[in-house]
C-alpha positions in Angstrom: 80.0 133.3 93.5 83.2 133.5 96.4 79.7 134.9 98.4 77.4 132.2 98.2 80.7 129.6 98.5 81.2 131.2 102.0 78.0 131.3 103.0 77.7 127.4 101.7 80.6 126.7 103.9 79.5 128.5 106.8 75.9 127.0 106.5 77.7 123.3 106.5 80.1 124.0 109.7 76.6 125.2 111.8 75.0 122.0 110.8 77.6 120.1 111.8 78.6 121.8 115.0 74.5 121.4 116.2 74.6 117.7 115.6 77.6 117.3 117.6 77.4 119.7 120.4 73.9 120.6 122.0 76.0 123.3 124.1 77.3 125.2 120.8 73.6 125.0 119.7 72.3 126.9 122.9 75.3 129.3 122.3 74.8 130.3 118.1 71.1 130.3 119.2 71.9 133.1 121.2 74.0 135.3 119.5 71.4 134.6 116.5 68.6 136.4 118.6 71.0 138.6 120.2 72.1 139.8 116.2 68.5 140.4 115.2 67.6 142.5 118.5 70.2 144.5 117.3 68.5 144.7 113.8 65.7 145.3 115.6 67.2 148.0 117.7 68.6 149.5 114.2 65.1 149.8 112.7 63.5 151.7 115.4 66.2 154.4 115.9 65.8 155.4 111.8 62.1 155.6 112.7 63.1 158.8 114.9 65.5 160.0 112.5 62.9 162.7 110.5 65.1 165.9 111.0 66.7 165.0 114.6 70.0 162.9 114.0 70.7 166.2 110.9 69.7 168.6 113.8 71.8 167.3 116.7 74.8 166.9 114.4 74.3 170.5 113.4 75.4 171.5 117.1 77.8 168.4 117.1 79.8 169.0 114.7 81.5 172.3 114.8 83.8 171.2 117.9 86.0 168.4 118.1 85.0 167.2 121.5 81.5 167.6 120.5 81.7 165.3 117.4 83.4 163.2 119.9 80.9 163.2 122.2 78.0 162.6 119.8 79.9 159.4 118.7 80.1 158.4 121.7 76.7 159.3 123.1 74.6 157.6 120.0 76.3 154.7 120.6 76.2 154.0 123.8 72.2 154.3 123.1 72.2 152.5 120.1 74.8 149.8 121.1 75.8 149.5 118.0 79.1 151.5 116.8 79.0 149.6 112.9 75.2 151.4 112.6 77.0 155.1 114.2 79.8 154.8 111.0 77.0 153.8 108.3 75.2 156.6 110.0 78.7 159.4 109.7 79.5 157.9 106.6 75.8 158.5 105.3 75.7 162.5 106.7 79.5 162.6 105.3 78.3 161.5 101.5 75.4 164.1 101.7 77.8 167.0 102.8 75.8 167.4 105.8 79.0 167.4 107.5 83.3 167.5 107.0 85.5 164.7 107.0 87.3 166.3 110.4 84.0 165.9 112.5 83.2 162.7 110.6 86.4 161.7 112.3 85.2 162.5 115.7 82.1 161.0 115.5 83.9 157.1 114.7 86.7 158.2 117.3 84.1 158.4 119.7 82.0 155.5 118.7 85.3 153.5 119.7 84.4 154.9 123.4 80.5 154.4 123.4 80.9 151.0 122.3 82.3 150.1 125.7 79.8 150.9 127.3 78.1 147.5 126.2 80.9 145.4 128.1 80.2 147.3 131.4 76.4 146.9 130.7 77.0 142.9 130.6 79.6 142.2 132.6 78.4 144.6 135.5 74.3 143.7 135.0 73.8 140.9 132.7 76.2 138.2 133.9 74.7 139.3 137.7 70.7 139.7 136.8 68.1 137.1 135.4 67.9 139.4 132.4 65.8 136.8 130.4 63.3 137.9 132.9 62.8 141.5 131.8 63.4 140.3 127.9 60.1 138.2 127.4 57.7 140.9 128.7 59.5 143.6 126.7 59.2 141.8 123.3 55.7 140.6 124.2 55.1 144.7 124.5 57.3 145.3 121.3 55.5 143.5 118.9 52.3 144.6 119.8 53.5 148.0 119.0 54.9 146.5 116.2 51.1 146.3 114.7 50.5 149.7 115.1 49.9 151.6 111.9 51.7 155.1 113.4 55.6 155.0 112.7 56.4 156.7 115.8 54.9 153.5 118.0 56.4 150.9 115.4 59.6 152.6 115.7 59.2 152.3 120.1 57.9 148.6 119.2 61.2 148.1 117.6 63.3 149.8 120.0 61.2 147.3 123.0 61.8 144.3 121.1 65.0 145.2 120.1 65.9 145.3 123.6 64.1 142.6 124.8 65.7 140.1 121.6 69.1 141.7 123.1 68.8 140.7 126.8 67.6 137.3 125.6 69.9 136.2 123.3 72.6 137.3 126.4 71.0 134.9 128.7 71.1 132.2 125.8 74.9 132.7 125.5 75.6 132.7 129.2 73.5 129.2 130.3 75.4 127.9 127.0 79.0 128.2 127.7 78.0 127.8 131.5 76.3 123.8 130.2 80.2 123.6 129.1 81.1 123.0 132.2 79.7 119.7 132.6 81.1 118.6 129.9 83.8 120.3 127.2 86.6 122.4 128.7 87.6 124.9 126.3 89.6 126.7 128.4 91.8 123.8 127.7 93.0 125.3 124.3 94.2 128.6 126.0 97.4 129.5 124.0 99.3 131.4 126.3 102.3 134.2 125.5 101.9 136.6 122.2 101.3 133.7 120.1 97.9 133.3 121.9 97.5 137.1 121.8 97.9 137.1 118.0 95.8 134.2 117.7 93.0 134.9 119.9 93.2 138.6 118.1 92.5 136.9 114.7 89.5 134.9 116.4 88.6 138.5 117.7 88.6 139.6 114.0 86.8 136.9 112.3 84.4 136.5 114.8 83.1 140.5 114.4 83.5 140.3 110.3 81.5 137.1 110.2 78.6 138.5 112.9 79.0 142.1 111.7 79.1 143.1 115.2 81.9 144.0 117.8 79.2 143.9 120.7 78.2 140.3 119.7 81.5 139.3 119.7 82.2 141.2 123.2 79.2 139.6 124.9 80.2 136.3 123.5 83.8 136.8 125.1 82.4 137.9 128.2 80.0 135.0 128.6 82.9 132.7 127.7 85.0 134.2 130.2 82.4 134.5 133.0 82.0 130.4 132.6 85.5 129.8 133.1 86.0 128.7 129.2 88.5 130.9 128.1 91.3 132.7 129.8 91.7 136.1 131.0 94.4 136.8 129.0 92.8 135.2 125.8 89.8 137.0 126.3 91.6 141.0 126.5 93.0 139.5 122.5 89.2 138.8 121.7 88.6 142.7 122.8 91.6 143.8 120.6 90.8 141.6 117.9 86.8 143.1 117.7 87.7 146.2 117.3 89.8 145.5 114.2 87.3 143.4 112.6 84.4 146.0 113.1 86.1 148.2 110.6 85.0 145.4 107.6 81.2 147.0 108.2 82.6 150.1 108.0 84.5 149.8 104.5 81.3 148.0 103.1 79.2 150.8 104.0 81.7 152.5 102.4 81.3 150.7 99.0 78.5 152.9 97.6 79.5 156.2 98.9 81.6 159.0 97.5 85.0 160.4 98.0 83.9 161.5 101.3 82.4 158.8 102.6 85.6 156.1 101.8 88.0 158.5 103.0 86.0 158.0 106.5 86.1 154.6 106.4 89.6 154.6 106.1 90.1 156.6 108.6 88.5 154.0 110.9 90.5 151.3 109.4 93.7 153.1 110.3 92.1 154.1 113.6 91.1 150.8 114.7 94.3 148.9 113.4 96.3 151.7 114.8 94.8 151.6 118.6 95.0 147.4 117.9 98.6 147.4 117.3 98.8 149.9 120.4 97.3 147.2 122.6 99.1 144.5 121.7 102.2 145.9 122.2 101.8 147.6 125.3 99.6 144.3 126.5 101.5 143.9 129.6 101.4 147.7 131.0 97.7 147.7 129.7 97.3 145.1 132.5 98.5 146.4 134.8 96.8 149.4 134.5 93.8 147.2 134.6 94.9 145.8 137.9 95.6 149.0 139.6 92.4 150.9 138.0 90.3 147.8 139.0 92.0 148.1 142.8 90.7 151.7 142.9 87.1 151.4 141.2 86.4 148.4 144.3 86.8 145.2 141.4 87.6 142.0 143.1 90.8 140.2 141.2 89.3 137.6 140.4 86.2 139.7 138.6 87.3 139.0 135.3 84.3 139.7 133.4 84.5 143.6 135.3 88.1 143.9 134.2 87.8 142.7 130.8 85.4 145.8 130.8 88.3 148.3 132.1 90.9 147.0 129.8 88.5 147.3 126.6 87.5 151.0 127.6 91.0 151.9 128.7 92.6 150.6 125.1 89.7 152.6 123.5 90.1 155.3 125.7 94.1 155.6 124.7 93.4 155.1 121.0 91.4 158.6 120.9 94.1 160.4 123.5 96.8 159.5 120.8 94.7 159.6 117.7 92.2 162.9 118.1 95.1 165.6 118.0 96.4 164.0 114.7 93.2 164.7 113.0 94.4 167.8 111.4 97.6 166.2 109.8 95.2 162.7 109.1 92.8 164.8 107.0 94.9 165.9 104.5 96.7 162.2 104.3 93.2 161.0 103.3 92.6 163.3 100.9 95.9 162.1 99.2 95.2 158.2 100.0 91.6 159.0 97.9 92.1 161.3 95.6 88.8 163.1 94.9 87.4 161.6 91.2 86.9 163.5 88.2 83.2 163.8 87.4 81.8 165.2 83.9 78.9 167.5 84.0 76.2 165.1 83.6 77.1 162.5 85.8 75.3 162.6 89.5 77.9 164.1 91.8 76.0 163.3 94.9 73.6 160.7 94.8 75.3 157.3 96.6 74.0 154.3 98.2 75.2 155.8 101.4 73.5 158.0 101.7 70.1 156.6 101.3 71.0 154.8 104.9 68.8 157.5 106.5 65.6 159.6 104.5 67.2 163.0 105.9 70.5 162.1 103.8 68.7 161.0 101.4 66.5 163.8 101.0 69.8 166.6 101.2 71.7 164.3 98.3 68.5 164.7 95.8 68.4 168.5 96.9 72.1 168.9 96.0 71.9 166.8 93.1 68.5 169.1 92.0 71.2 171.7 92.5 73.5 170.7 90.3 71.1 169.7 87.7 69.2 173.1 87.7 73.0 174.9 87.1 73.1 172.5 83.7 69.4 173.7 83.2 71.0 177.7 83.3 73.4 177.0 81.2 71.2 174.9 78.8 68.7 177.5 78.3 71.4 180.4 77.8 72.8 178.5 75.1 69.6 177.7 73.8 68.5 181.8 73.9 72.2 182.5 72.2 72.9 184.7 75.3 76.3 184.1 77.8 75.5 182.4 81.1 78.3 185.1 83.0 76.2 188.2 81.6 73.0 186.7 82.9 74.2 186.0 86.5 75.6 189.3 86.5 72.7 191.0 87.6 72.2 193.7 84.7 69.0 194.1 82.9 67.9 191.7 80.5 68.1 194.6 78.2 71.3 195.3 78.4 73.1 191.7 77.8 71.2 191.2 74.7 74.5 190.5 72.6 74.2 187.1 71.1 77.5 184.5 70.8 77.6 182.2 68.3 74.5 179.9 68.2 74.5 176.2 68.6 73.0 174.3 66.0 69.9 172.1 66.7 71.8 168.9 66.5 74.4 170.5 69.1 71.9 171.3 71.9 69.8 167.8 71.7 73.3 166.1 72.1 73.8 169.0 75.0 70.4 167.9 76.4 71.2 164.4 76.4 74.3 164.7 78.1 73.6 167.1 80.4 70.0 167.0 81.7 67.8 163.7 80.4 70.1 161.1 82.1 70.6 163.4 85.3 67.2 163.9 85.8 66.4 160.4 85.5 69.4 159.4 87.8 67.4 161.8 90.6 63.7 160.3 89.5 64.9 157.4 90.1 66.9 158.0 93.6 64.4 159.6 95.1 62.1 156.8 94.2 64.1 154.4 96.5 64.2 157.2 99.0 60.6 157.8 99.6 60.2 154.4 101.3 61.0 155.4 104.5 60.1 159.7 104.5 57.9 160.6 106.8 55.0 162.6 105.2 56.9 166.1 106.0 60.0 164.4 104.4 57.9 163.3 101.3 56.1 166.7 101.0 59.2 168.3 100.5 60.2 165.8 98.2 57.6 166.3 96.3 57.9 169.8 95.7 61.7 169.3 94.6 60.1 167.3 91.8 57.9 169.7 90.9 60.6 171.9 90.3 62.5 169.7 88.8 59.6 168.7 86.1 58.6 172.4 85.4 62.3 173.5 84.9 62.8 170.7 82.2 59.6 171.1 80.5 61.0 174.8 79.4 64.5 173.1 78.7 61.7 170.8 76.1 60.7 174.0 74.8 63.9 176.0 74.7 64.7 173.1 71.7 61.7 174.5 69.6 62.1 177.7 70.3 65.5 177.7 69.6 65.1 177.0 65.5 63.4 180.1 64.9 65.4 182.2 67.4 68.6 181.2 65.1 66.3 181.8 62.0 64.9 185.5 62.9 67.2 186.8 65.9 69.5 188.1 63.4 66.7 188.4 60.4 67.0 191.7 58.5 63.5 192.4 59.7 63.9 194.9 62.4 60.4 193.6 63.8 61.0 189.8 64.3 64.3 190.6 65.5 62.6 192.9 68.3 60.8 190.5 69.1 62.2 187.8 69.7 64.4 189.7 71.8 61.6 190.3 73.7 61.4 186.2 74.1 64.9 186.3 75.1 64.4 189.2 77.3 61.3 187.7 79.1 62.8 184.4 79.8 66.4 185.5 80.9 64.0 187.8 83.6 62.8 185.0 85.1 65.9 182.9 85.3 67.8 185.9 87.1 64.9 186.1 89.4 65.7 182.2 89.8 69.5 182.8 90.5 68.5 184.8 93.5 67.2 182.6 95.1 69.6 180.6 97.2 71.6 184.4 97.6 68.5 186.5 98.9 64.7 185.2 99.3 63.2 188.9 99.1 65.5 190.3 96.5 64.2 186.6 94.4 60.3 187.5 95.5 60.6 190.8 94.5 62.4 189.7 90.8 59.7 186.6 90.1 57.3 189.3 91.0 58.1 191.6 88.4 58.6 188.8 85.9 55.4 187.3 86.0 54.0 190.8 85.6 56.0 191.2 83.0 54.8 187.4 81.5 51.3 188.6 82.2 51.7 191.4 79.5 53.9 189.6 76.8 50.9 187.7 75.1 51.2 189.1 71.5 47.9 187.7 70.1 46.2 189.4 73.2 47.8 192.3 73.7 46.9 193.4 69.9 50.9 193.4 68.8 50.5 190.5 66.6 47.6 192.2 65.0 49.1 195.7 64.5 52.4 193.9 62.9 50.4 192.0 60.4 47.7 194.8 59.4 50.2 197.2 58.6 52.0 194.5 56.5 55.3 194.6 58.6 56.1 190.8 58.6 54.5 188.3 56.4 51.3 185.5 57.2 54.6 183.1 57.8 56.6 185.1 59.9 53.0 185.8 61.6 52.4 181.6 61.8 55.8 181.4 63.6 55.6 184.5 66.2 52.3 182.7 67.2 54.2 179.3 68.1 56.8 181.0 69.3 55.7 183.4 71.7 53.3 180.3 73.3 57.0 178.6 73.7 58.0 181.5 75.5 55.4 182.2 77.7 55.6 178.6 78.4 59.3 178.4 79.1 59.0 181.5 81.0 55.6 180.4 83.6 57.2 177.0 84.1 60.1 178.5 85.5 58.0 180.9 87.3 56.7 178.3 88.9 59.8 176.2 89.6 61.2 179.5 91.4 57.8 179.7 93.7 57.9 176.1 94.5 61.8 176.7 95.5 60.7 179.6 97.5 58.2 177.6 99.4 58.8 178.2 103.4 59.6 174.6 104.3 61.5 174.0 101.3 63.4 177.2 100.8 64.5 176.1 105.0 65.8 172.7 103.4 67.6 174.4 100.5 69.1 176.8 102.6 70.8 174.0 105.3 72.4 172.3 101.8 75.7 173.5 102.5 77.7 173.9 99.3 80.6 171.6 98.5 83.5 172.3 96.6 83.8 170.5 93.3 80.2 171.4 91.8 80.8 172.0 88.2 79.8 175.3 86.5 77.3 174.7 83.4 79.5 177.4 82.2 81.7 174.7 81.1 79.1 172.6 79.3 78.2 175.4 77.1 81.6 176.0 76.1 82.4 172.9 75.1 79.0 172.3 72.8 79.6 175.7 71.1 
């Protein structure tokens, strides 16, 4: 409702300002187009994003001055520092990377987004830009047609461009009609009650367009045509940085732990380096003055030395803030606690993450993860066997010893806490996801559901199975006790062989191997065991009945996961499980278990 009120309100104050200023028309008209080239700009960098964003932050990451560097290098490319935090706090959700590098990615995002001043003040303000926009959109949405993502994605990145440049020119012959006629420069406020003022402006402006650039270029072009001061404008520089924070924290909104402890890290960053400039205003510029002197700026080039103060503010900000990251990590981690979540909740699926299809695609991996350790523990309580003694290696054989059975109605309210709601939490994740996969990303997508549908079909199974294992696994009948532990045996084979799998790929092959021999050979009714059992009168025509049902749930239980551990060994998605780095907090099924029985 306080939404749609604002937007009301702001809706209103346009109209009015249109009808009673052509001028202010010529200048929203401008930053309108320059705000959807920098949509447009967005959109075609996420069309390149199948595997090389995850891969360059790989190498970027493990230093702080390369983290700091990447920040600063993707957005001075992308222009855009608001899309490089949705983008850190995205990678920072999925675990693909620590809250310390996260750090030095928005640090250096502060930097790169300088880079647009100098690009304006030193180019656009000087060239006929609107010249080299038209052709470049022209080309852009032709591309735009294209079927093949990889020429959308350039068509984007061309009109994107081109609606940038444009919208530039649209803001500059706006304030520059000014002159003829309204003098803003009149309502300079001079002294640190304009600094504080102008700063708010500064602030509002960039929370209401989203966008520290647009509020940049907007200064700049306002300063260029005389209609606000120097001195007014450098508050407008400090004032953007604050207020790009607000995208920040809203990208923040859906993500986990991780991801809002980065985004107040950039709130205290940016507020931090703000306070910073406004203090120190008057040494800032005279810095300015003296570093402009040096680097040739005439002064009177205001537009050029608005463009040193904002990098040299930004430039401080990171000298002071990047060697407090080690102490500012572990003050985060006490300002947001990390939450408490229950077995069966999703522990990393988050709206931020499905900013990009490679988080995306790591958060249903991890969340498969964590769903397939409920799945171990599941079927161990459903066999009456202990999760520990099964991941300890040793011979099915040899772990036999049964704990104290769960009852039916204890393992369907273990199943319905533990695995129907999580799996339908990833189904339907994963179906928002797929939108933008390329068909590599969706093939791999694909097989994760695969796994995911064969390993709770046996969980299905394990529920009928279980009745007559707690009816004959301890019968005085020597023979249906044997062999149902032969059921038991045969299925705790194949999950072993499935635990290997993210420890040691050959020592997994090499297990599956011998347990789908070993499922090849269990068939009673084939092998003749069934027959010998009942012609010798050593169970009864009911016992018989049930050992038929029961040993097709086993071989059942026992293929699917067969199957789920092949799919898991796959080459291209055994490489995607194996670049999931593990994050502290998963919960142990162990714990599940314990608390149903």
């Amino acid at each position: 409702m306080i939404k749609k009120l604002i937007l009301s309100a702001i809706l209103l104050a346009l109209a009015w300002a249109f009808s009673a200023s052509p001028e202010f028309k010529e200048i929203a008209a401008g930053v309108a187009i320059f705000l959807f080239g920098m949509l447009s700009l967005e959109e075609g960098f996420k069309a390149f994003t199948g595997g090389v964003l995850e891969n360059l932050l790989d190498r970027s990451t493990d230093r702080l001055w390369k983290s700091l560097g990447f920040g600063m290098l993707v957005t001075t490319v992308m222009q855009s520092s608001s899309l490089v935090s949705v983008i850190a706090i995205s990678f920072l959700s999925a675990g693909l990377i620590e809250l310390a590098p996260g750090l030095g990615i928005i640090f250096g995002a502060n930097i790169g987004t300088t880079t647009g001043a100098w690009l304006v003040a030193g180019i656009g303000l000087n060239v006929d830009i609107a010249a080299y926009a038209l052709p470049m959109i022209v080309f852009g949405v032709i591309l735009l047609f294209q079927s093949q993502k990889a020429l959308k994605g350039l068509g984007y990145i061309l009109a994107g461009v081109g609606f940038l440049f444009l919208g530039i020119a649209y803001m500059k012959a706006g304030f520059e009609s000014f002159q003829s006629g309204i003098d803003l420069a009149r309502y300079a406020v001079p002294g640190l009650k304009g600094l504080l003022i102008y700063a708010l402006v500064g602030i509002l402006a960039t929370v209401v367009m989203q966008s520290s650039h647009a509020t940049l270029i907007l200064a700049i072009a306002a300063l260029a045509a005389g209609q606000i001061t120097y001195e007014n404008s450098l508050a407008i520089a400090i004032g953007s940085n604050v207020g790009t924070t607000v995208t920040a924290v809203l990208g923040a909104m859906g993500a986990n732990t991780a991801g809002k402890r980065l985004a107040l890290a950039h709130f205290i960053f940016n507020l931090t380096t703000g306070l910073i400039a406004i203090v120190f205003i008057s040494p800032l510029a005279f810095a300015v003055d003296e570093i402009s002197a040096v680097l040739g700026i005439a002064a009177d080039d205001y537009p050029l030395k608005f463009a040193v103060f904002h990098s040299l503010f930004n430039v401080i900000g990171v000298a002071i803030m990047a060697p407090l990251i080690p102490r500012l990590v572990p003050l985060l981690e006490r300002l947001v606690p990390a939450r408490e979540l229950g077995v069966s909740q999703p522990h990393f699926l988050n709206e931020a993450a499905l900013a990009f299809p490679d988080t995306a695609l790591k958060a249903i991996v991890r969340e498969a993860g964590h769903l397939f350790q409920n799945a171990y523990g599941f079927i161990a309580a459903g066999l009456g066997l202990s999760e520990d003694e099964l991941r300890s290696g040793r011979p099915p054989t040899q772990i036999m010893r049964r704990l104290p059975a769960l009852d039916a109605a204890a393992l369907d309210d273990l199943y319905e806490r533990r695995i129907k709601g999580l799996h339908g939490a990833i189904f339907a994740y994963s179906t928002r996801a797929e939108a933008g996969m390329l068909p590599a990303q969706l093939a791999l997508l694909m097989a994760i559901r695969r796994a995911l549908r064969d390993v709770v079909t046996a969980i299905k199974d394990i529920k009928h199975l279980h009745k007559n294992l707690l009816r004959y696994g301890a019968a005085r009948n020597p023979d249906m006790r044997a062999q149902y532990a032969a059921a038991q045996s045969l299925i705790a084979a194949v999950l072993q062989a499935n635990d290997l799998i993210p420890q040691d790929r050959d020592r997994a092959v090499a297990a599956l191997e011998a347990a789908e021999r070993e499922i090849a050979g269990y068939d009673i009714v084939e092998n003749g065991t069934l027959d010998g059992l009942i012609r010798d009168n050593r169970i009864t025509p009911a016992m018989a009945t049930s050992l038929i049902n029961d040993s097709g749930y086993a071989i059942n239980i026992a293929r699917k996961l067969a199957e789920a551990g092949r799919t898991l060994l796959e080459e291209n998605t055994y490489a995607l499980l194996l670049s999931v780095r593990a994050e502290d907090g998963t919960v142990d099924a162990t714990t599940a278990v314990q608390e149903a029985a």
